[in-house]
N, C-alpha and C positions, 0 to 999 in steps of 0.2 A: 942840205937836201935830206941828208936823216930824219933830222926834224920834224923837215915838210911830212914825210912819209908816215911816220907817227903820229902827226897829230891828225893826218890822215884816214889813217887805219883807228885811231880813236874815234874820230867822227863818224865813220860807217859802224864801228861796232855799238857805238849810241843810237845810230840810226837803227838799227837792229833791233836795240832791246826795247829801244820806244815805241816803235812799231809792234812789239810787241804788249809793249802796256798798253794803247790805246785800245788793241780790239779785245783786250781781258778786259779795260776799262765801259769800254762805250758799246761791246760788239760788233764794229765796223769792219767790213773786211778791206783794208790796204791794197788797192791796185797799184800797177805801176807808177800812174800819175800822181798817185794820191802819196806812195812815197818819196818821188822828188820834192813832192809838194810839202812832206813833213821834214825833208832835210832843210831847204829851205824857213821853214818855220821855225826849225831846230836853232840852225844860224842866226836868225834874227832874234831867238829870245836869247839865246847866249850872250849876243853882243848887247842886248840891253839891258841882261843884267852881268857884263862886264867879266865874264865867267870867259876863262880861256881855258881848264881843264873839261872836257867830256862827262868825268866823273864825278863831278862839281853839279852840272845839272840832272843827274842821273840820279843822284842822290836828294834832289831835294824834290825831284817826283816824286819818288817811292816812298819818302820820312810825311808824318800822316802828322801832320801840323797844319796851321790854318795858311802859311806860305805853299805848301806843298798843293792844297788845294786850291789857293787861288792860281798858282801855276799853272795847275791845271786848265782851268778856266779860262786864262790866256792862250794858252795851247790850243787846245778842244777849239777858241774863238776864231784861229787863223784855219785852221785846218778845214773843219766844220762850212759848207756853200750853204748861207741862208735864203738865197735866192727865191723871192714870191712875190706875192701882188696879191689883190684886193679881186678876189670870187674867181680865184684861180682853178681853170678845169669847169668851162661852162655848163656842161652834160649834166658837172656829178651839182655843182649847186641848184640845176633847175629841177634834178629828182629831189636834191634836200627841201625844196620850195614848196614843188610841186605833190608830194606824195610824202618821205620818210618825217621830216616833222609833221605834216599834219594832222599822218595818223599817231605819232608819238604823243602832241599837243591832244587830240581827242581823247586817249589813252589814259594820260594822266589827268584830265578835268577834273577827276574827282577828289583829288589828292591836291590839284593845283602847283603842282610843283614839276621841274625839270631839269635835268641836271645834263651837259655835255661838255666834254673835253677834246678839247685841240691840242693833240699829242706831239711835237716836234713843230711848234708854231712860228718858230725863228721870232722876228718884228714883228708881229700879232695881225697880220692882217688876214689872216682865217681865221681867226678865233672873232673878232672885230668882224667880218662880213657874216656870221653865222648869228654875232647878236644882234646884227641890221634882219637879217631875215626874220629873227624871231621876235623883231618890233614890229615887221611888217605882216606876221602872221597871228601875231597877239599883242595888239595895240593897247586895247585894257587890259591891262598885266597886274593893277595895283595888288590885289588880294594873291599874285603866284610868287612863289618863290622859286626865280629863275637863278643858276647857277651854273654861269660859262667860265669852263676853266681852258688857261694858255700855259702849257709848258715848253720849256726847251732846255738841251744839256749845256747851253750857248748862253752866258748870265750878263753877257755883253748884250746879244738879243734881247733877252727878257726884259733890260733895262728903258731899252727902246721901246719896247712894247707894251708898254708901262705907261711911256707919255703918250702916246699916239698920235705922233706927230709926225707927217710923211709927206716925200714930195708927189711931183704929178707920176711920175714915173711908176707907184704904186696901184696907180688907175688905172695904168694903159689899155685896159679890155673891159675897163666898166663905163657905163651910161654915164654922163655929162651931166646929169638931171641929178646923180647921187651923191656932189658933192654940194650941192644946192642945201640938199634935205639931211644930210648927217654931218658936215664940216663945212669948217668956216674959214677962211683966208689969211694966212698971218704972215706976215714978213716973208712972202714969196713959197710958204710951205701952207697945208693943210690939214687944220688941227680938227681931232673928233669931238663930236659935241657929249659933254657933260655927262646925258643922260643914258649915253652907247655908253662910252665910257667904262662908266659905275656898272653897268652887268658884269662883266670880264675883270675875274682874277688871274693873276700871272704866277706863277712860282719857277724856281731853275728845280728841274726834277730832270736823271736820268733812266729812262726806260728802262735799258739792258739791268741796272745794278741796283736799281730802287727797288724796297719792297711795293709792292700794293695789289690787292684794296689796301689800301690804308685813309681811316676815317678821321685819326690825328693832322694830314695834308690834305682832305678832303677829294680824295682820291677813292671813291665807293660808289655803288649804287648808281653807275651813269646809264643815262637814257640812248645815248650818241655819243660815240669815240671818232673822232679822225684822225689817223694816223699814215699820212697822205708823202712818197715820199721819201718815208724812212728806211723801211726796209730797202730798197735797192741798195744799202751799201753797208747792208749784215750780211754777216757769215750767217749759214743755216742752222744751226744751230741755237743762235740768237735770236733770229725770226721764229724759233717756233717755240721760247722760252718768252721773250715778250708776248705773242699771242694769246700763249698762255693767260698769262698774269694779267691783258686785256679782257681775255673773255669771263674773267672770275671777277674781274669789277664794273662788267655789265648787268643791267639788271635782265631779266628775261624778258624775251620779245624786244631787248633793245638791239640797235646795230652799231654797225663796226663798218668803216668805210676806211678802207687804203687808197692806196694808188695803181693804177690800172696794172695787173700781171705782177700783182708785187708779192704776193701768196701763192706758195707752194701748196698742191690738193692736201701732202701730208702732214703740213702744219694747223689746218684747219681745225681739229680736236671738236669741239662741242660747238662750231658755228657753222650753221646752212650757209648755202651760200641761196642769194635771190636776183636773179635775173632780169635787170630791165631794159628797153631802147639806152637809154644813157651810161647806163655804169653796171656795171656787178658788186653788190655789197653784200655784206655777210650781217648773221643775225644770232641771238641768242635764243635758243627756244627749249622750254620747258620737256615739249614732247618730239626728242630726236629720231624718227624714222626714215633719214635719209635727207637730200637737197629737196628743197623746193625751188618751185620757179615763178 
């Protein structure tokens, strides 16, 4: 019974300190759910990697080796709900259709180029429905240089999102007609076609702890950020620290699109916010005298 009780009280006091590394790691703030959820996760990588002391995996979080960080990665990927689907949040895709790219696409004509990043992408199927849209709204693209980027802190995700390869379940809310025209049928799954594809780069980047702008990961200069999602499950302090470092790798007059009530009025810093029927989206603007609408 001793025993038990020790390795007991080992277990919660790991549970403790990890829960503390994750939200200095990731800025997630730990609900209740989310830490039974981490004890369990805890248990399952200890017993896969065959570790019956506490302070055995504690130790190999914290030691900054390439085991420590793939650990990480492990962790981060049970913990972490990737949960999405293809043109998730109908409102805010039909303002992206209907209005924020095509005055973005008009914008840049002269320059021909456009840059936007799907921030917290999980399996890429935002990042992937955003480069269907902007086939569908610049068809002769040859002479632009388009550049869709997919990140996630999830390198298990990214991996996935990489191949592009998804079941029906991914569709659930989109038109029957768009796997016709973007993916093709393979052994009971449905693969993207070539030429989607080849727009969308993927990398594992975390928001909270990564620098950027950073032009070395191509992290600068974006026309459209969507960061859809994320914040519900930062501490405040984190949301208005990534905000930050969002709105400094905007270009001007570019937007910023989260997810619905996910921004605090005092984390806003240097972004309007713009009002429409569908969505509330926020904007980078040169000359700040207040919201517009």
């Amino acid at each position: 019974m001793g025993k038990e009780n020790n390795a007991s009280a080992g277990t919660d006091a790991l549970l403790q300190e990890v829960s503390q590394l994750v939200s200095s790691w990731t800025g997630i703030r730990l609900r209740d759910e989310d830490t039974r959820k981490l004890g369990k996760s805890l248990r399952q990588r200890m017993t896969c990697l065959k570790f019956t002391d506490p302070a055995m995996y504690l130790q190999l979080l914290t030691c900054k080796t390439s085991d420590g960080l793939t650990e990480w990665e492990q962790l981060v990927s049970l913990l972490i709900n990737g949960e999405t689907y293809f043109f998730r949040d109908s409102g805010q895709f039909t303002l992206l259709k209907k209005t924020v790219l095509p005055e973005l696409i008009e914008r840049r004509k002269t320059m021909r180029s456009l840059r936007i990043w799907s921030a917290g992408c999980s399996t890429g199927e935002e990042a992937y429905s955003l480069a269907i849209l902007v086939d569908q709204l610049l068809p002769l693209r040859e002479d632009w240089r388009v550049y869709i980027l997919g990140t996630d802190v999830n390198s298990r995700a990214v991996r996935h999102a990489q191949r592009g390869i998804y079941n029906q379940w991914a569709f659930r809310l989109v038109d029957s007609g768009l796997h016709q025209r973007y993916f093709h049928e393979k052994s009971g799954q449905w693969v993207l076609k070539h030429d989607i594809r080849e727009m969308v780069s993927f990398r594992c980047v975390n928001v909270f702890r990564d620098i950027f702008p950073s032009p070395s990961v191509g992290i600068y200069d974006m026309d459209l950020i969507l960061c859809r999602n994320v914040f519900l499950y930062f501490h405040h302090h984190a949301i208005a620290r990534v905000v930050e470092k969002m709105t400094d790798t905007l270009t001007y007059g570019g937007y910023f699109i989260t997810g619905h009530n996910e921004l605090p009025p005092e984390t806003l810093g240097q972004l309007q916010t713009r009002i429409f029927p569908d969505s509330i989206v926020y904007q980078r603007a040169e000359n700040l005298q207040g919201s517009t609408s």
